[in-house]
NUBA-180990 format. One record per residue (C-alpha): residue in one letter; x, y, z; residue number from 1. Coordinates in nm, 2 decimals. Layout:
<recs>
- r | px | py | pz | k
- a | X | Y | Z | NUM .
...
</recs>
This chain:
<recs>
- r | px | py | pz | k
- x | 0.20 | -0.13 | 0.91 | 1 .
- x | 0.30 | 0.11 | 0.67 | 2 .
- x | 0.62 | 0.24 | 0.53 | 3 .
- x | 0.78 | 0.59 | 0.55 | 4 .
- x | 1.05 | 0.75 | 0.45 | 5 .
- x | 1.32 | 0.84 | 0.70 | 6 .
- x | 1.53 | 1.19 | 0.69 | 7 .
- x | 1.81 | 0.98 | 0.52 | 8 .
- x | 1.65 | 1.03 | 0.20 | 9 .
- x | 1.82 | 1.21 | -0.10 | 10 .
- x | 1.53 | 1.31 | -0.33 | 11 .
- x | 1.61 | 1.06 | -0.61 | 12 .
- x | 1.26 | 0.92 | -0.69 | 13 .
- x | 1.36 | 0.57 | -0.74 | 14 .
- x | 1.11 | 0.49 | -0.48 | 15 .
- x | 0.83 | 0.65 | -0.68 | 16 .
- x | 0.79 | 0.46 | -0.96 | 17 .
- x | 0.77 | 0.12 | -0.77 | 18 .
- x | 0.44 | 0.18 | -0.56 | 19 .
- x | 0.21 | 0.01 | -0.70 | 20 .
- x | -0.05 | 0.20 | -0.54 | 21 .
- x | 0.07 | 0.54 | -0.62 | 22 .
- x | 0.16 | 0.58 | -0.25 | 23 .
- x | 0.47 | 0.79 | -0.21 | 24 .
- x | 0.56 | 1.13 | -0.38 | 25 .
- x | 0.80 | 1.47 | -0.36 | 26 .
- x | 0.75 | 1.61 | -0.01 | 27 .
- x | 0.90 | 1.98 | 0.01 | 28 .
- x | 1.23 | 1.80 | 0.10 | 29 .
- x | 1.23 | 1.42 | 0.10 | 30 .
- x | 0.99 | 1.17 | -0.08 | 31 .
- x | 0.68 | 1.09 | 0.15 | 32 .
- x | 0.45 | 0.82 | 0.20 | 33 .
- x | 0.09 | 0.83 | 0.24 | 34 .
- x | -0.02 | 0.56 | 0.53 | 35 .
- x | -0.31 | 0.58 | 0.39 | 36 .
- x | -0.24 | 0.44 | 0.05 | 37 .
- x | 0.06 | 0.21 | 0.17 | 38 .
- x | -0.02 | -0.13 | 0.14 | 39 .
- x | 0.32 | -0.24 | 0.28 | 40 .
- x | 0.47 | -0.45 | -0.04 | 41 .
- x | 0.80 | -0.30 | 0.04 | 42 .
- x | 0.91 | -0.23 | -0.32 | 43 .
- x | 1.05 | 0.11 | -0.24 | 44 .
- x | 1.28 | -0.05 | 0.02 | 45 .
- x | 1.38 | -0.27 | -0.25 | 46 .
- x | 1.47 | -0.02 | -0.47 | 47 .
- x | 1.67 | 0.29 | -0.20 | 48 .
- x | 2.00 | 0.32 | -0.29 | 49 .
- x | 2.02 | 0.45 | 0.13 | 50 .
- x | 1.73 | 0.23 | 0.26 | 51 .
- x | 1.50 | 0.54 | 0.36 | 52 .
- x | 1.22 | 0.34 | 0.35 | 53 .
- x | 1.15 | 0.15 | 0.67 | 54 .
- x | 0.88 | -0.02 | 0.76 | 55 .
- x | 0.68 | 0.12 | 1.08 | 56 .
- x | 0.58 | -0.09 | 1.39 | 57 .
</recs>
């Protein structure tokens, strides 16, 4: 299943720059993931300094 970002984000974009599928970008207030595009390598979780990345069930 694919990742998204919970409302604990705080905008920094760490997360951004570690899809590797160019999955995740600036939502109008937190970063976003598109489902579509997630291929559920978790290297944004790896990389939230609040672990708002979680993976979906």
């Amino acid at each position: 299943m694919a990742y998204k970002i919970s409302d604990a984000c705080i905008s920094c974009g760490a997360c951004e720059p570690e899809c590797p599928v160019g999955a995740i970008s600036q939502g109008d207030t937190i970063y976003v993931i598109n489902p579509d595009l997630c291929i559920d390598c978790g290297a944004c979780e790896g990389v939230c300094p609040v672990g708002a990345p979680q993976q979906q069930d």
